[in-house]
C-alpha positions as CSV (number, residue, x, y, z in Angstrom):
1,X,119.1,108.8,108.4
2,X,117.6,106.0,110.2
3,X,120.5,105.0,112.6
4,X,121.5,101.4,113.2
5,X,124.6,101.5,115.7
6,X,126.6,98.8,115.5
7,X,129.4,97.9,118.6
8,X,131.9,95.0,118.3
9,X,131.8,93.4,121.6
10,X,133.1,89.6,122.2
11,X,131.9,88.6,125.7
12,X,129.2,88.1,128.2
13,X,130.5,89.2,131.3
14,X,128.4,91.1,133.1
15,X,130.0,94.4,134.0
16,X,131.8,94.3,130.4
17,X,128.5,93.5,128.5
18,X,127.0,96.7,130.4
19,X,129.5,99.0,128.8
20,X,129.1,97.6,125.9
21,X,125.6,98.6,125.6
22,X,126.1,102.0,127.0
23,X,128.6,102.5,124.9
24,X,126.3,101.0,121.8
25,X,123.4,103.4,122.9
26,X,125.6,106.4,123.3
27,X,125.2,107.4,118.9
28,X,121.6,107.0,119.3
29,X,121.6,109.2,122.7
30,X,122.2,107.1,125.4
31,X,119.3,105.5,126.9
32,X,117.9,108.3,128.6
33,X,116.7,109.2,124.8
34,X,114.0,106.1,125.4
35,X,113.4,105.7,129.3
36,X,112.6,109.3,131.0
37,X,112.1,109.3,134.8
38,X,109.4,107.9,136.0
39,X,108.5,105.7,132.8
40,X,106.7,102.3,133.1
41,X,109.2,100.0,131.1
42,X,108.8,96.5,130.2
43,X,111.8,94.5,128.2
44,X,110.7,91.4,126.0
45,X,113.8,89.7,125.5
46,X,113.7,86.3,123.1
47,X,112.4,83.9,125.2
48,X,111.0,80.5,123.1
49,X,111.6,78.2,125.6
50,X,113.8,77.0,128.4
51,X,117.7,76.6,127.3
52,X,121.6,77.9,129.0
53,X,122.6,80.6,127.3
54,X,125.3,79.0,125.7
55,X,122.9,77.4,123.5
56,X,121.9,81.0,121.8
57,X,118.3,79.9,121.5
58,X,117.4,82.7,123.6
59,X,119.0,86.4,124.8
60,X,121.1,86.3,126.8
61,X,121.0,87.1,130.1
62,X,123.8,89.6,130.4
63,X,121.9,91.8,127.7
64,X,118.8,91.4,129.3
65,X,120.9,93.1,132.8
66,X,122.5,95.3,131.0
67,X,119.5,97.1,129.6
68,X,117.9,96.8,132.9
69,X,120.3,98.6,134.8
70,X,120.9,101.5,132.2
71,X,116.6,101.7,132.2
72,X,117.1,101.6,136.0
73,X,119.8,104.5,135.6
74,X,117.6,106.6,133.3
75,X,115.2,106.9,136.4
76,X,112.3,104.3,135.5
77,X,109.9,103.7,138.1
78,X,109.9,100.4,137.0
79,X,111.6,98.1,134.8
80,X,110.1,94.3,134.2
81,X,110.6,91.6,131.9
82,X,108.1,89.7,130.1
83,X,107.7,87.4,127.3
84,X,105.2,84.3,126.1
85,X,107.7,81.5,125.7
86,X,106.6,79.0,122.9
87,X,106.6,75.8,125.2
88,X,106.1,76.0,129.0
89,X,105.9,78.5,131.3
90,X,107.5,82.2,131.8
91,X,109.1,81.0,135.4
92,X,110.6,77.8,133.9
93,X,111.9,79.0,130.6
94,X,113.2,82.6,132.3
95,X,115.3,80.6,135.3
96,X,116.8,77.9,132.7
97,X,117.9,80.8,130.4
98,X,119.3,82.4,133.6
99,X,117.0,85.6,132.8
100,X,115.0,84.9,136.6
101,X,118.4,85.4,137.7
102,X,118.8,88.5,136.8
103,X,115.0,89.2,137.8
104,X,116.3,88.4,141.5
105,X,119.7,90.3,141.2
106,X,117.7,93.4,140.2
107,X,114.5,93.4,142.1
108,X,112.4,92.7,138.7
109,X,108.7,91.6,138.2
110,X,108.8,88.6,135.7
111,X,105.3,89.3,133.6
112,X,103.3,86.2,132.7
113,X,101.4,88.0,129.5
114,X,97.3,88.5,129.3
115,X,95.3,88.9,126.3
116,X,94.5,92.2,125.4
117,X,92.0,93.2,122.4
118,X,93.3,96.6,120.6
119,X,92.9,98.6,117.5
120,X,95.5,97.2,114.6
121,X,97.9,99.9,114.3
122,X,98.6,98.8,110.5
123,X,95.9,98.5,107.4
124,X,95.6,94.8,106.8
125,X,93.5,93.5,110.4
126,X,90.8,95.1,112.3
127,X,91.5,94.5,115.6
128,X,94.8,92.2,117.5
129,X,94.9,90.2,120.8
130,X,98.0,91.3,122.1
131,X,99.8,91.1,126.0
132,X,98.2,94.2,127.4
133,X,101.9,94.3,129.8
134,X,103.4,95.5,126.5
135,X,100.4,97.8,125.1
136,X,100.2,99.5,129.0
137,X,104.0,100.0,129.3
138,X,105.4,103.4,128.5
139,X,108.7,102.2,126.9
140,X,109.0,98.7,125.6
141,X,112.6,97.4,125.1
142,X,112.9,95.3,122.6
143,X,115.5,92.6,123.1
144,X,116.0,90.0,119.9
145,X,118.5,87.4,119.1
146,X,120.4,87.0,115.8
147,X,119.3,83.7,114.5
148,X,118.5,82.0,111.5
149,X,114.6,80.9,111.6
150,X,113.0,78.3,109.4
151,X,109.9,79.6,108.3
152,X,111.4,83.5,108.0
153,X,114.6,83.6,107.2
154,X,116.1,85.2,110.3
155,X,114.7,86.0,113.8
156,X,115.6,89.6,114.7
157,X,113.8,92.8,115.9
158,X,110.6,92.5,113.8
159,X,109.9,89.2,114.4
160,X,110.8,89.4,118.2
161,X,107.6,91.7,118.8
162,X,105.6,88.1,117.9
163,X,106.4,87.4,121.5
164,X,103.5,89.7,122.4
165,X,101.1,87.3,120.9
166,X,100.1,85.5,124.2
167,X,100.1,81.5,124.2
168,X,98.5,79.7,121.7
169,X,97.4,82.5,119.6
170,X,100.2,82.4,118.3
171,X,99.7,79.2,116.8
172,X,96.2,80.4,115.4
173,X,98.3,83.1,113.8
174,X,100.5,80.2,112.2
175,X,97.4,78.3,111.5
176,X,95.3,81.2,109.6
177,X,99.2,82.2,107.5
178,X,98.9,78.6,106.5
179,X,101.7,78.6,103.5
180,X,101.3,81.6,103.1
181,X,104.8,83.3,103.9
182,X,103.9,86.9,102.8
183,X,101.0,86.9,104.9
184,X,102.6,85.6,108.1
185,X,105.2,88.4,107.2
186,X,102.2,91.2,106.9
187,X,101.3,89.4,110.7
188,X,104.9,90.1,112.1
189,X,104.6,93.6,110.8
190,X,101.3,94.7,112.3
191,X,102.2,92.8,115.7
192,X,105.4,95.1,115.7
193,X,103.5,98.2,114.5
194,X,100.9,97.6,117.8
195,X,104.0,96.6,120.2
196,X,106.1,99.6,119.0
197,X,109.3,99.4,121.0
198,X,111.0,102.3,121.7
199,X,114.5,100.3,121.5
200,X,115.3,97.3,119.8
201,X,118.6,95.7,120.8
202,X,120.5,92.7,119.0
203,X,122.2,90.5,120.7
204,X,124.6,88.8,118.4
205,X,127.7,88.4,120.6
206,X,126.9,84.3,120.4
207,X,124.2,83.9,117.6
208,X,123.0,80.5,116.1
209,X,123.0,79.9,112.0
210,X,121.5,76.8,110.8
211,X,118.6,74.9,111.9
212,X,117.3,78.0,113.9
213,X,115.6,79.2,115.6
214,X,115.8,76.3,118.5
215,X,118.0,73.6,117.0
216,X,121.1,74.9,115.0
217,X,124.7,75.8,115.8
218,X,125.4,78.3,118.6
219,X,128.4,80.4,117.0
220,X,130.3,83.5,118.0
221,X,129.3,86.7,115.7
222,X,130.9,89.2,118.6
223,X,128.5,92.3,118.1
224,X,125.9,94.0,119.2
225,X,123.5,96.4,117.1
226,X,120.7,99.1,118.5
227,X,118.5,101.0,116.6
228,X,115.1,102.8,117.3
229,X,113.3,101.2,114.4
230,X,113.2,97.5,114.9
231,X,113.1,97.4,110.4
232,X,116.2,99.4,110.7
233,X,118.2,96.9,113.0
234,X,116.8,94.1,110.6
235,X,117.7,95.8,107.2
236,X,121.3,96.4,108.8
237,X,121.6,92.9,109.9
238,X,121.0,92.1,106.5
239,X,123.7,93.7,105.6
240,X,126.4,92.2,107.8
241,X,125.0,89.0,106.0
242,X,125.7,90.3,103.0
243,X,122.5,89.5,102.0
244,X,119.8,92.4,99.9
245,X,117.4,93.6,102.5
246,X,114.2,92.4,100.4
247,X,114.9,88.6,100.9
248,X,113.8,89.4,104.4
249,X,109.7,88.6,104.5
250,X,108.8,91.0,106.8
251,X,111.2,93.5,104.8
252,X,109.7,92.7,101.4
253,X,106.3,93.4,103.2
254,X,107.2,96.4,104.5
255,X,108.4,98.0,101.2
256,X,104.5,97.1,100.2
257,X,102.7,98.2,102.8
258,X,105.1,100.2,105.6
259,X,106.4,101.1,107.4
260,X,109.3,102.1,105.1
261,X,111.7,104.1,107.5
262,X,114.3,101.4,107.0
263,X,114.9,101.8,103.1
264,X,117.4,105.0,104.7
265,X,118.7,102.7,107.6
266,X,122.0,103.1,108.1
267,X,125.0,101.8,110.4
268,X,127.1,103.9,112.9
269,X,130.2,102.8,114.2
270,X,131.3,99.7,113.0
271,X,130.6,99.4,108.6
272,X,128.6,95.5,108.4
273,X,130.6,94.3,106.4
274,X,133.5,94.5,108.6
275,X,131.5,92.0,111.1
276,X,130.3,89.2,108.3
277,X,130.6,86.1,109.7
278,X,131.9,83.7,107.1
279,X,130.5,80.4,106.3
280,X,126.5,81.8,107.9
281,X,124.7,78.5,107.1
282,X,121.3,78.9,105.8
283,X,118.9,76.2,106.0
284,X,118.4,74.4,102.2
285,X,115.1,75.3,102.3
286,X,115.2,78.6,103.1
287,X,117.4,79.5,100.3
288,X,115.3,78.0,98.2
289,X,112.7,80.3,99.6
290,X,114.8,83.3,99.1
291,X,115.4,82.4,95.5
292,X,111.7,81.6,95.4
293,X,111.5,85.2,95.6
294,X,112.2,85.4,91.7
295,X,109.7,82.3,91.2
296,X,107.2,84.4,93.2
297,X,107.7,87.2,90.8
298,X,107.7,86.2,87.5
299,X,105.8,82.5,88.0
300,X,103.3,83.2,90.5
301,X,100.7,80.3,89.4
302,X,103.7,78.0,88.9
303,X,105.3,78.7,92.4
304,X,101.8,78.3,94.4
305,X,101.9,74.9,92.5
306,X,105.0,74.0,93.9
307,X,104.5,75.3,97.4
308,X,101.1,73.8,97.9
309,X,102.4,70.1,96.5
310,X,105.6,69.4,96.9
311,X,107.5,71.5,99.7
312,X,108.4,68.7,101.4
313,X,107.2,68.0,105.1
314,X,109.1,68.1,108.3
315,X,110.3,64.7,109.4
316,X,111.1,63.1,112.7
317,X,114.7,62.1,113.7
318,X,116.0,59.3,114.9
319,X,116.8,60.9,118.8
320,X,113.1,61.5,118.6
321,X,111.5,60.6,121.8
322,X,108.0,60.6,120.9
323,X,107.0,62.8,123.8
324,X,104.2,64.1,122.1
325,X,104.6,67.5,122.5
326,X,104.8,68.5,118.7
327,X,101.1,67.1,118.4
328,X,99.9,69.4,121.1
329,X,101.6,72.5,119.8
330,X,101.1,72.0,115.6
331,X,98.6,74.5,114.4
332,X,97.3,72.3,111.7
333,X,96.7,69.6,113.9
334,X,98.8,67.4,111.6
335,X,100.5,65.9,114.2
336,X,99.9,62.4,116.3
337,X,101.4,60.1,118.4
338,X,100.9,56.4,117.7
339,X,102.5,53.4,118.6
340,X,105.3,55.3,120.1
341,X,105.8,57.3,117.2
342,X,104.8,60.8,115.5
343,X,103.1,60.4,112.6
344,X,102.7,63.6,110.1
345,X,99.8,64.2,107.7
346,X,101.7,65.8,104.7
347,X,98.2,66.9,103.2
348,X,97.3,68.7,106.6
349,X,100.6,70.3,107.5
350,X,101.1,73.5,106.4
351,X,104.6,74.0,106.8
352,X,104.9,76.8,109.2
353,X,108.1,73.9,111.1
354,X,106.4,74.9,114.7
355,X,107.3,71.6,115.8
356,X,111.0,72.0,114.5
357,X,111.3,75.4,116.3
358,X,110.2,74.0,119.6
359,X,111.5,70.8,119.9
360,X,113.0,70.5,123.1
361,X,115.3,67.2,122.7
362,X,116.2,68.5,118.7
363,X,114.2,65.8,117.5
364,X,112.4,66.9,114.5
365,X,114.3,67.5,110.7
366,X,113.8,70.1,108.6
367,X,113.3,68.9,105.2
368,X,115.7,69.5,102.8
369,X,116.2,69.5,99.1
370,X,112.8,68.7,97.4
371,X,111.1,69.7,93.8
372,X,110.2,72.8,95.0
373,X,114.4,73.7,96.1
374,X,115.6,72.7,92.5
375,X,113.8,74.9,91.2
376,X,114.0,78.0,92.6
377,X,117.8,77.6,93.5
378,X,118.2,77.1,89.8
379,X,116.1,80.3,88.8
380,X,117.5,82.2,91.8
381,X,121.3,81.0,90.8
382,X,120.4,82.2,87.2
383,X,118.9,85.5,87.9
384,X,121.7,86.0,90.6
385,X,124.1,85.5,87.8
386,X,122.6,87.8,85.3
387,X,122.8,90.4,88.7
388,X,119.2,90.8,89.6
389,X,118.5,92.7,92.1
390,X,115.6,91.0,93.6
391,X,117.9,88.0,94.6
């Protein structure tokens, strides 16, 4: 059994929210399982960009203590934290999400990452440029948030790792993915497989559904999972949705092309269901992805079609300041500012909602409805109701 422990847990205190986590590693071993004495330990908590922790863009600092202190405990020479926010810098974004606090409390190196060249660890890329602070530690910790995402469905353990992709690589990653969810998904996966964390811990005491994963509604989930196998806390986290493991991308890749360890995953302590949260608000569009899934399968030709022409664009809002900084960051280079406003060139964007994620004033709209939505939520509410499994 691949073990997912799962600990219900409904505040961020800081002495609480340590024996919460020691009490949420202690099926899996404790932590002295994954730090040994005298171990090199890095912990990549989700970091996208500057925000209080009461927005649930990022982890939260209380997790991010809590793990340090038990590595600490398990006799680690060292214990730092690092991460390659989307927008600004590691100092700014880590002492507005209170994380540099706990850097200070603890006596904690905050690690700016640098591009490292290694050997893919997976079969689909050659070679990755990766933070060589993560490929030199000897235990990474893997610290992810429970959010919806816009482009992936959820933001968990898997796609956490991504975070290891320094700067704007990341945004050549989104660039080469183009549309192209399943590939971006095969990306996630390989990124994880060179990252390999030891530990992956989900914080999901205050999560965010909606408009994630910057820009929807901070909501209380009270748990907290831990697993060894970042696919395993992800499949499981599926399952407190209540949603089948596959509509994950970077689950239905891994089914394809590994790893697979987490087609066995199951939870200790708490059963999923019992922590559901009701009313979990997934983005229109992303449904209709998840649908898509059936589209995908039995329409291929027809569902490129759709994708490619009539997916419909992300849009400014009417808060939007027009600071500019969605032009910088979009991959496409789709993006402009003129005469005080953005300006979006549908046949150059490629969907990947970069500018939605890091939006720091909330300013850009994810699109909803559209051609492509009406189509696959009608195939995916038909097959659902005939009970295929694939939806």
């Amino acid at each position: 059994m691949n073990a997912v422990s799962l600990l219900r847990h409904d505040n961020y205190r800081p002495d609480a929210v340590l024996d919460a986590v020691r009490r949420l590693l202690e099926p899996l071993g404790g932590m002295g399982r994954f730090v040994k004495p005298g171990a090199r330990v890095v912990l990549k908590p989700n970091l996208v960009y500057g925000r209080s922790p009461d927005r649930a863009v990022n982890t939260h600092p209380a997790v991010v203590r809590a793990a340090a202190a038990l590595a600490l405990e398990a006799g680690a020479a060292s214990v730092a934290i690092g991460d390659s926010p989307g927008y600004g810098s590691l100092k700014a974004a880590a002492g507005e999400a209170g994380i540099a606090a706990v850097a200070d409390e603890l006596g904690l190196d905050l690690l700016e990452f640098t591009p490292m060249e290694c050997v893919a660890a997976g079969r689909s890329f050659m070679r990755l440029e990766l933070a060589r602070e993560l490929l030199e530690a000897d235990v990474v910790v893997n610290l992810a948030k429970f959010k919806t995402h816009g482009q992936m469905l959820m933001s968990l353990a898997v796609k956490n790792c991504f975070g290891a992709v320094p700067g704007v690589r990341k945004f050549q990653w989104h660039y080469r993915a183009g549309r192209d969810k399943a590939f971006f998904a095969r990306v996630l996966n390989e990124v994880a497989l060179a990252v390999r964390p030891a530990l992956s811990i989900l914080d999901a005491v205050l999560a965010m559904d909606g408009a994630g994963p910057g820009s929807g509604r901070a909501r209380r989930t009270d748990f907290l999972a831990a697993g060894a196998d970042p696919w395993a806390v992800d499949a499981v986290a599926m399952d407190i949705l209540g949603l089948g493991r596959r509509l994950l991308f970077t689950l239905a890749d891994a089914e394809k092309n590994g790893p697979r360890g987490w087609l066995d995953a199951e939870a200790t302590g708490e059963r999923p269901e019992a922590l559901r949260p009701a009313d979990w608000d997934i983005p229109e569009l992303v449904t209709a992805q998840m649908h898509g899934h059936f589209v995908e399968r039995h329409l291929p030709r027809l569902a490129a079609w759709l994708r490619d022409r009539v997916s419909p664009p992300p849009t400014p809002k009417k808060n939007c300041t027009a600071c500019g900084d969605c032009a910088t960051i979009c991959p496409a280079g789709a993006m402009a500012l003129a005469g005080g406003r953005i300006r979006i060139d549908n046949g150059r964007c490629i969907r990947c909602y970069c500018c939605h994620e890091l939006c720091q004033h909330d300013g850009m709209d994810m699109p909803r409805g559209g051609l492509f939505a009406r189509i696959t939520g009608l195939a995916g509410r038909r097959a659902a109701a005939r009970g295929n499994p694939g939806i």
